[in-house]
C-alpha positions in Angstrom: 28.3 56.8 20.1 29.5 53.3 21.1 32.0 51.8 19.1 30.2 49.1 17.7 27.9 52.0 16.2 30.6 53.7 14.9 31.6 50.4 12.8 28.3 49.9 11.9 27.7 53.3 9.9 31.3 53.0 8.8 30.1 49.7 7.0 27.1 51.5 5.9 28.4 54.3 4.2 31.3 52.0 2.8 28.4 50.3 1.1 26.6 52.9 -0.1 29.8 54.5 -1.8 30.3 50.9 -3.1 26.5 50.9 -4.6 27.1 54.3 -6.1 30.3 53.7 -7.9 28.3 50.1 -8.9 25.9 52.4 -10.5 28.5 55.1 -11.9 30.2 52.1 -13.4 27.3 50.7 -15.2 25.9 54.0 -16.7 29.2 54.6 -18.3 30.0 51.0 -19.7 26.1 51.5 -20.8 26.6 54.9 -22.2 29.6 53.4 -23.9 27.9 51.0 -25.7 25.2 53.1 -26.8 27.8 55.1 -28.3 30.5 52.5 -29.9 27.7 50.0 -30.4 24.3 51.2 -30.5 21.3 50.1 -29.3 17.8 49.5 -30.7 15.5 52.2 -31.6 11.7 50.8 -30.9 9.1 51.8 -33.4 5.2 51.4 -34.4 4.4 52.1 -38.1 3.9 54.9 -39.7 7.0 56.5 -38.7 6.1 59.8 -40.1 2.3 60.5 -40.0 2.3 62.7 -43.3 2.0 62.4 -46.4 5.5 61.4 -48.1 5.1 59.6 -50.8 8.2 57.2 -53.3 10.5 58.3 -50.1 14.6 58.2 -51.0 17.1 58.4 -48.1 20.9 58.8 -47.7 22.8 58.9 -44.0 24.6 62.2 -44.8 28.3 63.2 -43.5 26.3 65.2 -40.3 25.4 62.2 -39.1 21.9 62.6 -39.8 19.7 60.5 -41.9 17.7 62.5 -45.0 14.7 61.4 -46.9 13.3 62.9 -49.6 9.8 62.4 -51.2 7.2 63.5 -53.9 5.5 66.3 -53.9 3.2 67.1 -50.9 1.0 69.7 -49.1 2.3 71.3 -45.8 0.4 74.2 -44.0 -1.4 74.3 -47.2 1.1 75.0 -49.2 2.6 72.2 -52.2 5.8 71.7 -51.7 8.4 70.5 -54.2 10.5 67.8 -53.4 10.2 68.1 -49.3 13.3 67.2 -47.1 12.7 65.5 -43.5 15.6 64.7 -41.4 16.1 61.9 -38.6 18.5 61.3 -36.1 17.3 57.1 -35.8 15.3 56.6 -38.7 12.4 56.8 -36.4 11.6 59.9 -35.6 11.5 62.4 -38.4 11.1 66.7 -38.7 10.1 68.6 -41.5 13.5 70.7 -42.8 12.5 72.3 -46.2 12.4 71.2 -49.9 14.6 70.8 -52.8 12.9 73.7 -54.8 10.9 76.1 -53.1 8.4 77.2 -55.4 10.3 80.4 -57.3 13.2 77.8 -57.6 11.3 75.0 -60.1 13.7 74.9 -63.1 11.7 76.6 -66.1 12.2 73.5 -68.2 10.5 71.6 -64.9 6.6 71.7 -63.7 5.0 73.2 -61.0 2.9 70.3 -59.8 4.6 67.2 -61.3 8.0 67.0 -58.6 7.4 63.2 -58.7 10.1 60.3 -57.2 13.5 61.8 -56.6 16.6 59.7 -55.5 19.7 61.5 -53.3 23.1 60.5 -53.8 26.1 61.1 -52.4 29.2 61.4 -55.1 32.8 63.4 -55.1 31.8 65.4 -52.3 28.7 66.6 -53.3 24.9 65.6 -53.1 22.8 64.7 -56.3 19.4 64.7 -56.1 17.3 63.3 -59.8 14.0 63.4 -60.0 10.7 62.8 -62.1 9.1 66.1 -63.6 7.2 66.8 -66.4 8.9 68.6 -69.7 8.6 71.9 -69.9 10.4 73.5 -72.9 8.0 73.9 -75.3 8.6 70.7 -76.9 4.6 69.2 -77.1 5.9 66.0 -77.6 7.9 65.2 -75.0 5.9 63.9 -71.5 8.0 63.2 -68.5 12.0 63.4 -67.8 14.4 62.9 -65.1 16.4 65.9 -63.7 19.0 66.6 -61.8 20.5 69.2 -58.7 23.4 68.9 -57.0 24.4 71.2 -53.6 27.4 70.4 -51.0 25.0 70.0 -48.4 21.9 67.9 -48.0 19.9 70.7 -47.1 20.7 72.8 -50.3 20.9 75.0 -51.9 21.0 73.0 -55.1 21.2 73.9 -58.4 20.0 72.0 -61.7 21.8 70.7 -64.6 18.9 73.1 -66.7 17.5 70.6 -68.8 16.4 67.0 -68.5 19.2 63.5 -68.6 16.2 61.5 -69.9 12.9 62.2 -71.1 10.0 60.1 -73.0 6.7 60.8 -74.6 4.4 59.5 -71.6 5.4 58.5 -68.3 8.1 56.1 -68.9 10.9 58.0 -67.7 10.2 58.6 -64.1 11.5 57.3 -60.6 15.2 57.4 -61.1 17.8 55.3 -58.8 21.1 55.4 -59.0 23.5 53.1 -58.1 27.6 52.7 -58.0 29.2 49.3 -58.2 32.2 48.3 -56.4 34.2 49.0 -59.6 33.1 52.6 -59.3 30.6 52.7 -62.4 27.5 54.2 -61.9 23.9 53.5 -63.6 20.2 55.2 -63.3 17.2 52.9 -63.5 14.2 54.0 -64.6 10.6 53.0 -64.8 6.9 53.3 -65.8 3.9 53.7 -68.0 3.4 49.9 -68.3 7.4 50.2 -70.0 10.1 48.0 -68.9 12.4 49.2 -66.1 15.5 50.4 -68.0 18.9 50.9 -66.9 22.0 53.3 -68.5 25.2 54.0 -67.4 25.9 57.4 -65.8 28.7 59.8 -66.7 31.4 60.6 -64.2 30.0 63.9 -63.8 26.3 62.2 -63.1 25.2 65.1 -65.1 24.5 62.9 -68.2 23.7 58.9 -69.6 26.3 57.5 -71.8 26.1 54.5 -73.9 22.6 52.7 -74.1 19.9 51.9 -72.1 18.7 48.4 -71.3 15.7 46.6 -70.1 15.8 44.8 -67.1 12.8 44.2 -66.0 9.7 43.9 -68.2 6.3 43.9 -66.7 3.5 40.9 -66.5 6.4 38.3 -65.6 5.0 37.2 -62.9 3.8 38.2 -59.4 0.3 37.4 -56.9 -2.4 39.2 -58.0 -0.8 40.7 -61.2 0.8 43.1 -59.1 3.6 43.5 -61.8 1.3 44.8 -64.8 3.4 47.9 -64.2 6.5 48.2 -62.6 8.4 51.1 -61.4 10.0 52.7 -58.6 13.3 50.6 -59.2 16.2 50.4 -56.5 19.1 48.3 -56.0 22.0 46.6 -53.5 24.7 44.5 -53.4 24.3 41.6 -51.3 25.7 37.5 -50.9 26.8 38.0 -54.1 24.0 39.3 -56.3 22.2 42.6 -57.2 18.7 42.7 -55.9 16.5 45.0 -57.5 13.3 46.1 -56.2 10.4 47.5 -57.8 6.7 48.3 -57.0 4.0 48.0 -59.0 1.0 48.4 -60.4 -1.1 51.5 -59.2 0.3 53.2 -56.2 -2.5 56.0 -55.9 -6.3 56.9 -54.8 -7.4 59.3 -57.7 -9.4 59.3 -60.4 -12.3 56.9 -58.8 -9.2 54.3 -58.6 -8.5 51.7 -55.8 -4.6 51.6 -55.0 -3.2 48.2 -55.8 0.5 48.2 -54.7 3.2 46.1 -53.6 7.1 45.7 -53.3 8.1 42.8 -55.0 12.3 41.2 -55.9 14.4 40.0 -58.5 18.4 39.4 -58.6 21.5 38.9 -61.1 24.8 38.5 -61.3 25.1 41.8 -62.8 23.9 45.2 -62.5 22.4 44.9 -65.9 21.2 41.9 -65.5 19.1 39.4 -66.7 17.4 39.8 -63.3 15.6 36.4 -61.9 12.6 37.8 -60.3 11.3 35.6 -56.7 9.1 33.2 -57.6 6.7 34.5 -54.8 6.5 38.1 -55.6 5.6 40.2 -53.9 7.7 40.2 -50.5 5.7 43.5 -49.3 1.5 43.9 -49.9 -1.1 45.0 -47.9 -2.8 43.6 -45.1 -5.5 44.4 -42.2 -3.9 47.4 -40.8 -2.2 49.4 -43.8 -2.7 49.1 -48.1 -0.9 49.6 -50.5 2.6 49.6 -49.0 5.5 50.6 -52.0 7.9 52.5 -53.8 10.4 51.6 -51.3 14.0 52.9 -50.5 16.9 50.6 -48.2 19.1 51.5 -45.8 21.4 50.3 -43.3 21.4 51.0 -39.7 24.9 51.1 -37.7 24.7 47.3 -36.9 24.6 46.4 -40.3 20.9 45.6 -40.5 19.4 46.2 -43.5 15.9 48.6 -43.5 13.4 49.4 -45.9 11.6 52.4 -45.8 8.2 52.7 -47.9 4.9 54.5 -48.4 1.3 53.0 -47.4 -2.2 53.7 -47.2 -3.5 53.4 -42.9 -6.3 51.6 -42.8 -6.8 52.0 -38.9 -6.7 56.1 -39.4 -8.7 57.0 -42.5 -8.3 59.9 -41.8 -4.3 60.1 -42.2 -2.7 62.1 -44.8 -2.4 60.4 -47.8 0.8 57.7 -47.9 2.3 57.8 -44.8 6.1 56.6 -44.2 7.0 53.4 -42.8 9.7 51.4 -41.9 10.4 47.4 -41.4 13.8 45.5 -41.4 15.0 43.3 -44.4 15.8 39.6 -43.1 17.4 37.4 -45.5 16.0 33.8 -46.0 17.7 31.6 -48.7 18.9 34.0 -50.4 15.9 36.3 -50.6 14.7 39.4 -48.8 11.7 38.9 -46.2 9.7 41.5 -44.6 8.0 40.4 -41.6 8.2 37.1 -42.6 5.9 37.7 -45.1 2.4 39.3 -43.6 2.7 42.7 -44.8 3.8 45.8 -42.9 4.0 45.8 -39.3 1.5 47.6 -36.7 2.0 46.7 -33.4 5.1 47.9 -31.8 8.7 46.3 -32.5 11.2 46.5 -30.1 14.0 45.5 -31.9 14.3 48.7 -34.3 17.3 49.7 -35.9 20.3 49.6 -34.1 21.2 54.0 -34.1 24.8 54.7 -31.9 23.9 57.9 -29.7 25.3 61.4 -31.3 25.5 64.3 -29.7 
């Protein structure tokens, strides 16, 4: 081999060494950003092709995101209170239930495990819920329970007897919500009843004090969408609390048509008086999905607010029941915006939430 050769493959493997640490270099400042940063998790609605109806969510301690929902079939079997987990918000597994079947409190009923809400307080995880009374009391209709477990997952056990109940179905879809001063409230709402709020105990086993309306239906919304209002739940943001609600008939039964959206309101305080937007709703239907409600928030790791919700698909027919999607909050003059106002997004988005990469 001449020398000129000799240079010439010295040069050339110089360069490919130089290309490969190039490449080393990049997939490990990449890598590092994905896990310090994040990067954005690309979706197309519905997120979880299942029924999972008035969906709550909490990012647990594991590192995991957990949702809980209403009552729903799986394998043909009615599950209580089903759990689904997700590492990115996006893609979501079946894990188990609240209650399996044998676990229903007595007081509780099979059948009506409506609306629950997951919290996370002194170590431990709370999960209330909407169920109808069963203590032999004929004149009380539906209440709000409670279970607490140390884990997400379970098992939980229940107080044993309702925090709230009413003679219809006022007393359902419970949120709960800590201010920065560390009290905590639970909102409630329905049956064409105002949405009510009460101070928790420190325990969050009880209400203390009484409760007050803060949100009273047939204000005002498109399409009287606000006739009833429920499914309350509220953040802290640029200074206000922003409650949202849905309203006014989330469901296809009984020869009815759903006629649901997600509409706003905001205060000063976490009682209120709440100003709702004046052009409620922020979140109803459109070409591709109907119905879209009953939503839950949550933040990604950039900060990015989320909201999670049910909806009828219009495209699949066929789907089971309310399906769960998810869309980002933008804020606009002080108001929430979802998709900048035409309804639930169907086509894919690239820019999902921002998830840092877990082992």
């Amino acid at each position: 081999m001449s020398e000129g050769s000799r240079e010439v493959r010295i040069r050339n493997q110089a360069i490919g060494i130089t290309i490969l640490l190039i490449v080393a270099a990049v997939t490990i400042w990449w890598s590092f950003i994905k896990e310090t940063q994040g990067s954005p998790v690309a979706y197309t609605n519905p997120i979880y092709n299942h029924d999972a109806p008035d969906p709550t969510i909490i990012k647990a301690k594991d590192g995991y995101y957990y949702a809980i929902t209403t009552q729903s079939e799986y394998s043909g079997k009615l599950v209580a209170l089903p759990i689904i987990r997700s590492k990115d918000l996006i893609h979501w597994e079946e894990k188990g239930s609240v209650f399996t079947g044998e676990q229903i409190p007595s007081w509780a009923t099979v059948g009506y495990m409506w609306a629950p809400h997951i919290t996370y307080h002194q170590g431990k995880y709370y999960v209330y819920y909407s169920t109808k009374v069963n203590d032999g009391d004929l004149l009380k209709g539906m209440g709000i329970g409670v279970a607490v477990a140390d884990n997400p997952m379970g098992p939980y056990k229940d107080k044993g007897s309702p925090l709230v109940w009413g003679t219809g179905f006022e007393k359902i879809d419970p949120y709960v919500f800590q201010d920065d001063n560390g009290k905590r409230y639970m909102y409630w709402g329905s049956d064409r009843q105002p949405i009510y709020v009460q101070q928790l105990s420190d325990d969050g086993m009880s209400v203390v004090g009484e409760e007050t309306a803060v949100m009273s239906p047939g204000i005002q919304s498109r399409e009287g969408y606000d006739y009833l209002v429920e499914g309350p739940w509220v953040i802290n943001r640029n200074g206000y609390y922003y409650l949202f609600y849905s309203g006014d008939y989330c469901c296809r039964d009984s020869g009815h048509n759903p006629h649901y959206a997600v509409m706003v309101a905001r205060s000063k305080s976490p009682t209120g008086p709440f100003e709702a937007y004046p052009d409620n709703p922020i979140l109803e239907k459109n070409k591709s999905f109907l119905a879209p409600g009953h939503n839950a928030t949550i933040q990604d790791d950039a900060g990015q607010d989320w909201m999670l919700y049910h909806a009828f698909d219009l495209k699949e027919p066929s789907s089971s029941g309310r399906i769960l999607m998810i869309d980002r909050i933008k804020w606009k003059d002080g108001w929430p915006v979802i998709n900048d106002g035409n309804g639930p997004t169907s086509t894919l988005q690239t820019d999902g939430p921002v998830i840092k990469q877990r082992n």
